[in-house]
C-alpha positions in Angstrom: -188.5 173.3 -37.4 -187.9 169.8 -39.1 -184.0 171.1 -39.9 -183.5 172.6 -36.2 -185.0 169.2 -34.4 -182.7 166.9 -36.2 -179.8 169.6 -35.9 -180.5 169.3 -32.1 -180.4 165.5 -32.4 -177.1 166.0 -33.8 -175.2 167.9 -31.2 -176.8 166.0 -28.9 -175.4 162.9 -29.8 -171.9 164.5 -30.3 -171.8 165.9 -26.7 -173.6 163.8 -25.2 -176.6 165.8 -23.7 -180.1 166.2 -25.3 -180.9 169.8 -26.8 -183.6 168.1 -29.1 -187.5 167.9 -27.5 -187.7 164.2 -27.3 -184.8 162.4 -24.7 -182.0 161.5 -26.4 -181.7 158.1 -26.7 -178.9 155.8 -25.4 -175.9 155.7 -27.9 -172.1 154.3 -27.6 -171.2 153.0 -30.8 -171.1 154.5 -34.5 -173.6 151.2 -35.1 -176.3 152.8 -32.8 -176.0 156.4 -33.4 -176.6 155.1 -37.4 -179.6 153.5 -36.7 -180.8 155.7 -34.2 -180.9 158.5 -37.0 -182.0 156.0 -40.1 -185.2 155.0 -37.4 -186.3 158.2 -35.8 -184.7 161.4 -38.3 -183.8 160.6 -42.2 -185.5 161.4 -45.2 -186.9 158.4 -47.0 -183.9 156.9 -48.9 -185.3 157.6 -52.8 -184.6 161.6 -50.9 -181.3 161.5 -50.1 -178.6 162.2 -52.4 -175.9 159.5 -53.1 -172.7 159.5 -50.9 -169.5 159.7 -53.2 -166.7 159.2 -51.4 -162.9 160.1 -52.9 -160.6 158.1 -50.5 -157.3 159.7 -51.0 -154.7 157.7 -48.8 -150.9 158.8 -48.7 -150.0 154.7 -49.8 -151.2 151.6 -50.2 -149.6 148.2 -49.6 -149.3 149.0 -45.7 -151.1 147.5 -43.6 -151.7 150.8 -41.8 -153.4 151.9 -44.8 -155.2 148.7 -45.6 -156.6 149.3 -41.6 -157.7 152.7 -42.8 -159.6 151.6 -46.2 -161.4 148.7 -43.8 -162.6 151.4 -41.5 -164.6 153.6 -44.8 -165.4 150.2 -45.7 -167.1 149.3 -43.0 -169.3 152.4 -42.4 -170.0 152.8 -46.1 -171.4 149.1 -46.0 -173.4 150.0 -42.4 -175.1 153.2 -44.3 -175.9 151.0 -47.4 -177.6 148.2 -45.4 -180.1 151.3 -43.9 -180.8 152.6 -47.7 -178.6 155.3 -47.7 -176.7 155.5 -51.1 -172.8 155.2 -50.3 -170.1 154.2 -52.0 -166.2 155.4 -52.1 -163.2 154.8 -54.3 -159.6 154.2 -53.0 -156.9 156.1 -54.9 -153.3 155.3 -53.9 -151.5 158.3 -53.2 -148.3 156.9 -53.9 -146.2 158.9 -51.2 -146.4 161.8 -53.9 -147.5 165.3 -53.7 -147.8 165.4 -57.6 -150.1 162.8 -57.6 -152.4 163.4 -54.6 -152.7 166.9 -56.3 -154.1 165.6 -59.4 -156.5 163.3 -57.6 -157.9 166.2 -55.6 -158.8 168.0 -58.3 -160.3 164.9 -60.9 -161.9 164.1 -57.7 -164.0 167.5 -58.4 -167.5 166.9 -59.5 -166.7 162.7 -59.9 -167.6 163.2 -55.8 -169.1 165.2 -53.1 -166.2 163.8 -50.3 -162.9 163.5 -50.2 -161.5 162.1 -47.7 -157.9 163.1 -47.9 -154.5 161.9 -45.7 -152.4 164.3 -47.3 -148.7 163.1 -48.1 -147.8 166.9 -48.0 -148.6 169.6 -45.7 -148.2 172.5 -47.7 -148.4 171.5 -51.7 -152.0 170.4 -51.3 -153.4 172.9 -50.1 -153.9 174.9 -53.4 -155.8 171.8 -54.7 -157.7 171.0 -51.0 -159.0 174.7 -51.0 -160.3 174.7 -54.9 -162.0 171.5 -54.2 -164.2 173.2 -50.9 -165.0 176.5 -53.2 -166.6 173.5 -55.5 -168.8 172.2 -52.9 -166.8 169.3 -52.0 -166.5 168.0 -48.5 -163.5 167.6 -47.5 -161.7 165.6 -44.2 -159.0 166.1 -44.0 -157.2 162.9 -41.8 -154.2 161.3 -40.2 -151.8 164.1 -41.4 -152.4 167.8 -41.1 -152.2 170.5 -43.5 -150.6 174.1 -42.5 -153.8 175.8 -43.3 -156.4 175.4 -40.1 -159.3 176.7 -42.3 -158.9 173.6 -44.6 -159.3 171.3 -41.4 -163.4 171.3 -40.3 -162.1 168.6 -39.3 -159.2 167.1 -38.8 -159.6 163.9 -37.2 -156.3 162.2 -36.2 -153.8 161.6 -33.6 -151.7 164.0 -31.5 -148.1 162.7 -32.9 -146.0 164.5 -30.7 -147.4 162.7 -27.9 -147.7 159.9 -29.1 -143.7 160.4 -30.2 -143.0 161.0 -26.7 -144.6 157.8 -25.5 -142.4 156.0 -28.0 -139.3 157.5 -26.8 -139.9 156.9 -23.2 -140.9 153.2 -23.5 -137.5 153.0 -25.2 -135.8 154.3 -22.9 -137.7 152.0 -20.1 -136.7 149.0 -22.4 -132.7 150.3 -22.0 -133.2 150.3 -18.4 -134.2 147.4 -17.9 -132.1 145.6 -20.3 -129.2 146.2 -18.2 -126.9 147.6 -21.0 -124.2 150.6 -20.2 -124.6 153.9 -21.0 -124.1 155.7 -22.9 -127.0 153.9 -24.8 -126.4 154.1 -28.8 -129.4 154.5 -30.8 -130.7 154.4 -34.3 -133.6 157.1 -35.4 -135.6 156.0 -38.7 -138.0 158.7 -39.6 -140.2 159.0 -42.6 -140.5 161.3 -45.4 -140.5 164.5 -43.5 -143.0 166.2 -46.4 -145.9 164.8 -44.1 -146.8 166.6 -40.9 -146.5 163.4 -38.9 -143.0 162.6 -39.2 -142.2 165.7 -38.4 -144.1 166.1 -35.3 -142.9 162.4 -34.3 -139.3 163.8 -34.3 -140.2 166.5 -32.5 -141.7 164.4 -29.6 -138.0 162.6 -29.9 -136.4 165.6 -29.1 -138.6 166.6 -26.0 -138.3 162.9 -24.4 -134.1 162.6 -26.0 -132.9 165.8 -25.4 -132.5 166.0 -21.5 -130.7 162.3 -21.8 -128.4 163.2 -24.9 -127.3 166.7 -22.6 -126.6 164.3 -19.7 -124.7 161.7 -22.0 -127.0 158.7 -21.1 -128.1 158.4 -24.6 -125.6 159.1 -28.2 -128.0 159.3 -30.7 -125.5 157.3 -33.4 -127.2 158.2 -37.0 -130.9 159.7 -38.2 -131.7 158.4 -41.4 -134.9 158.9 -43.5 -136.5 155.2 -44.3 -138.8 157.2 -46.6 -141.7 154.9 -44.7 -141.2 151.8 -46.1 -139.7 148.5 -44.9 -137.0 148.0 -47.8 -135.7 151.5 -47.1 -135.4 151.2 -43.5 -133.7 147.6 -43.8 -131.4 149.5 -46.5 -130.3 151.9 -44.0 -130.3 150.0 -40.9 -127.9 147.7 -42.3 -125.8 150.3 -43.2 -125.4 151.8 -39.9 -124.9 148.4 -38.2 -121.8 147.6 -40.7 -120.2 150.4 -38.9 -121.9 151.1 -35.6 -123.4 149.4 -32.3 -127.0 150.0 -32.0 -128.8 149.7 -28.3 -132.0 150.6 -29.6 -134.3 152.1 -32.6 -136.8 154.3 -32.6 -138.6 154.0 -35.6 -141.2 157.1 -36.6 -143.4 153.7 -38.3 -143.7 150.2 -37.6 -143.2 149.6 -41.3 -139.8 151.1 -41.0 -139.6 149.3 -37.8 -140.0 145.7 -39.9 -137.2 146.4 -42.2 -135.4 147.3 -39.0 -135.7 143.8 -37.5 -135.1 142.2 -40.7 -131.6 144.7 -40.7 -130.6 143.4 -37.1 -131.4 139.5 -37.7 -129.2 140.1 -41.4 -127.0 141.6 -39.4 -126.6 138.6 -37.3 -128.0 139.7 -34.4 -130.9 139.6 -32.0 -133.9 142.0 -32.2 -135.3 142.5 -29.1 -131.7 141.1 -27.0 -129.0 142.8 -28.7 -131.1 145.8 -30.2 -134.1 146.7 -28.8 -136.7 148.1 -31.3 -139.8 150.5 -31.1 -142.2 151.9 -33.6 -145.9 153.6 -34.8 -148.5 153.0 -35.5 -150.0 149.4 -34.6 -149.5 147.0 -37.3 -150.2 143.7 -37.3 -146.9 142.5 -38.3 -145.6 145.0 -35.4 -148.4 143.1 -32.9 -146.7 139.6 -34.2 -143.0 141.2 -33.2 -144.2 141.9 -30.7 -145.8 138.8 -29.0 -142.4 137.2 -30.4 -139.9 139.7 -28.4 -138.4 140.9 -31.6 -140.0 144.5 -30.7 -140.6 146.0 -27.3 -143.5 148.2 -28.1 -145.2 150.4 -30.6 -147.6 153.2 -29.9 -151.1 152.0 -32.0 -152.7 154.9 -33.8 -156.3 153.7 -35.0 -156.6 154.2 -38.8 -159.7 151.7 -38.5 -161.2 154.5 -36.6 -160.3 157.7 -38.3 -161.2 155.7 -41.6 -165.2 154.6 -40.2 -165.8 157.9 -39.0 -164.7 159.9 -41.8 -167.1 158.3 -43.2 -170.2 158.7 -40.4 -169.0 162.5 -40.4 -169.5 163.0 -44.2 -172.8 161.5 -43.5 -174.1 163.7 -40.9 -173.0 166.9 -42.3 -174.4 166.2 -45.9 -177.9 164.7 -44.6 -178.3 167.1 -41.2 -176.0 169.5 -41.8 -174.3 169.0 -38.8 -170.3 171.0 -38.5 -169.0 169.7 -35.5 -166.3 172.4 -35.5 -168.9 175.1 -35.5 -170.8 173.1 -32.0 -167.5 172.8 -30.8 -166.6 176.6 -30.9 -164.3 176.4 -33.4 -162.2 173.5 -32.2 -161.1 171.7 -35.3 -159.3 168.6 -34.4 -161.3 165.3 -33.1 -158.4 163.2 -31.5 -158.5 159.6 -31.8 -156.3 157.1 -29.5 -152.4 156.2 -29.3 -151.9 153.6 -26.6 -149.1 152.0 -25.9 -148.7 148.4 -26.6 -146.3 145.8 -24.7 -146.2 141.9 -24.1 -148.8 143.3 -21.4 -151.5 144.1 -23.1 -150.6 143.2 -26.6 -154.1 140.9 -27.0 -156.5 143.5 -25.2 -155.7 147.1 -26.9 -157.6 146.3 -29.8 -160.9 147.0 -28.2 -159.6 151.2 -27.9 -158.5 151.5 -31.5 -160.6 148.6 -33.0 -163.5 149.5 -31.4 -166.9 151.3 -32.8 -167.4 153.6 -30.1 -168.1 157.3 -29.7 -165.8 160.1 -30.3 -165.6 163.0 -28.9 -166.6 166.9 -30.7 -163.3 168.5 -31.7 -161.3 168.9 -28.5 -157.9 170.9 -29.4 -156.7 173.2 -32.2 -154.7 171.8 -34.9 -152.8 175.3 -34.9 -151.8 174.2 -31.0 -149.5 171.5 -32.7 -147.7 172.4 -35.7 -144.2 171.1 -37.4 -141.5 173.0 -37.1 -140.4 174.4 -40.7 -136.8 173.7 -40.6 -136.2 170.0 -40.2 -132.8 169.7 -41.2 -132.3 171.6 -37.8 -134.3 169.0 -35.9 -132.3 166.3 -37.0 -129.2 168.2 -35.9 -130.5 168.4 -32.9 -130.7 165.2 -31.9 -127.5 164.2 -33.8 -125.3 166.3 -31.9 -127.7 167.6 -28.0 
C-alpha cells in the first residue's frame, strides 16, 4: 500500500493531477518536488541505497558540456543536502565511439546510472543494452540512439526543429541586411556519427530547400567542422580564400566561434559582411551575440537535461517511478530551443536555466529519426 501511495505521489507530480489520497501539494521547480518527497515519502536515509552516477558526455572542454556537467552537479548536491547518498563521475567521451563503448561497459557494476549522450547512434547500442540486462539505469540524453527500446527516456531536444528555426532566422537576417540574391552561404555541420547533426541538416533542408529551387539562396560549400572551433575556423577560412559568403549556418555554436574567428582573419566583418548563426546557447555565442558578431543561435538547455537526469534516476531507483510506462509509452521528454537575438539575449536564460517542471514524455523518439544516407543530404543541399 506504502509502494502504490508514493507511486501515486509520483505520477501525480509528473502530470500534474493528484492520484495519491492526500492533495498533492503545490510544486514548480525540481527544488520543491525534491523536498516535497525527502519531507512527506522517503525512506530514512541509512535505507536508501547510494546513487552512483556514470556521466558519460560526448566531449569535454565545451562549454555546452561544461553547462551539462553543472546541471548533474547541481541536483546531485540538492539530493545530498536532504541525506540521500549521490555522487557521479564525469568521463570524457572524447567525440569517440571506441571510447564511450568501453566506458559503458567498466561503468558496469562501478555504478547503478549511466547517464549517457551518445557520440554514436548505432555503435553503442551493443554496450547501452548489456549494461540494462545488468541492472543499470540508463538515460539516455542530448543525442538519440536508433534503438527506441534503449530510450526510457530520452530526454533532449527536437533538433530538426530547432534546425529549422536556425535556418529561418538566417534567412530573416539576409533580408534584412539588404544584400542581393542569390544569397551565398556556408554550412558547418558536425560529426554526422551523432543523431543531432544529422537531424540539424535535415531541418536545413526543409527550411533551404524551397529557397535553393527558387535560386534565392546558393548554398556555396558544406563542410564537416567535426564540432570544434579549430576545425570550423580551418575550414571557414578555406572557403573564404576562394568564395563570398553571405551567411553561415553553423549545426554548433562552437563551430560557429571558429567561424567568426575565420571571417575577422579573413579580414572581414562578422555580423556586416557575413552574417553568422549557430546551436546550442553558449556563452561565448551569448557574448557574440550582444556584440553583433552573430545574429542568433537557437539555445538547447544542457543545464536542464543534465539536473534532471539526475532527479529522474532518483525517482525511478527510490519510487520506482517509469515515466515512459505513465506516459503510455511515450519515450522522449522534450526540453526547450528558443531562439536568441539582441532581443531577448539577457532574458532567455530563465527557460533553459531555469529549475522548473518538465513535462511526462510527450513524443516518440521513433517520430524523428536521421536519415541513414548522409552523404545524400549533403548533396542535397549542395546542388537543390
Amino acid at each position: 500500500m506504502i509502494v502504490l501511495l508514493i507511486i501515486g505521489l509520483a505520477v501525480g507530480y509528473f502530470i500534474g493531477i493528484s492520484t495519491a489520497p492526500s492533495p498533492k501539494p503545490s510544486v514548480s521547480t525540481l527544488t520543491q518536488l525534491v523536498t516535497s518527497y525527502i519531507t512527506t515519502t522517503a525512506p530514512t536515509p541509512t535505507t536508501n541505497p547510494p546513487i552512483k552516477i556514470a556521466l558519460l558526455l560526448m566531449g569535454a572542454g565545451n562549454p555546452y558540456w561544461d553547462a551539462w556537467a553543472q546541471g548533474v552537479s547541481d541536483a546531485v548536491s540538492l539530493l545530498n543536502a536532504y541525506g540521500i547518498p549521490a555522487s557521479y563521475t564525469y568521463f570524457d567521451g572524447k567525440y569517440d565511439p571506441s571510447t564511450q563503448y568501453n566506458q559503458i561497459l567498466s561503468a558496469i557494476g562501478a555504478y547503478n546510472v549511466i547517464i549517457l549522450t551518445p557520440v554514436d547512434r548505432v555503435g553503442l547500442q551493443t554496450a547501452i543494452q548489456t549494461a540494462m540486462s545488468q541492472g543499470v539505469y540508463v538515460i539516455v540524453a542530448d543525442n538519440a540512439v536508433e534503438n527506441d527500446s534503449l530510450m526510457r527516456p530520452f530526454i533532449g531536444s527536437n533538433n530538426v526543429k530547432a534546425a529549422e528555426t536556425e535556418a529561418l532566422a538566417l534567412i530573416q537576417a539576409l533580408r534584412e541586411s539588404g544584400k542581393p540574391t542569390p544569397w551565398k552561404i556556408l554550412i558547418v555541420h558536425g560529426v554526422t556519427t551523432a543523431a543531432n547533426n544529422v537531424l540539424r541538416l535535415m531541418g536545413y533542408v526543409n527550411v533551404l530547400k524551397p529557397f535553393i529551387d527558387n535560386g534565392t539562396i546558393k548554398v556555396v560549400d558544406v563542410q564537416c567542422g567535426c564540432d570544434t572551433a579549430d576545425k570550423a575556423y580551418s575550414v571557414t577560412l578555406t572557403v573564404l580564400a576562394k568564395s563570398k559568403i553571405d551567411g553561415v549556418l553553423s549545426t554548433n555554436d562552437a563551430q560557429a566561434i571558429g567561424v567568426i574567428r575565420a571571417i575577422k582573419a579573413s579580414g572581414l566583418t562578422p555580423g556586416k559582411d557575413v552574417i553568422v548563426v549557430g546551436l546550442d546557447g553558449i556563452p561565448e555565442a551569448i557574448e557574440a551575440i550582444r556584440a553583433g558578431e552573430m545574429y542568433a543561435t537557437v539555445s538547447q538547455a544542457p543545464y536542464v537535461m543534465g539536473f534532471y537526469s539526475v532527479l529522474l534516476a532518483w525517482l525511478h531507483l527510490y519510487f520506482g517511478v517509469d515515466p515512459v510506462k505513465i506516459a503510455g509509452e511515450k519515450n522522449w521528454i522534450v526540453t526547450p530551443t528558443p531562439l536568441v537575438t539582441k532581443a531577448n539575449v539577457d532574458t532567455y536564460t530563465a527557460i533553459v536555466k531555469g529549475q522548473y517542471m518538465l513535462p511526462l514524455p510527450t513524443e516518440y523518439t521513433k517520430n524523428v529519426k536521421p536519415v541513414s544516407d548522409v552523404t545524400a543530404l549533403i548533396n542535397t543541399l549542395k546542388t537543390g
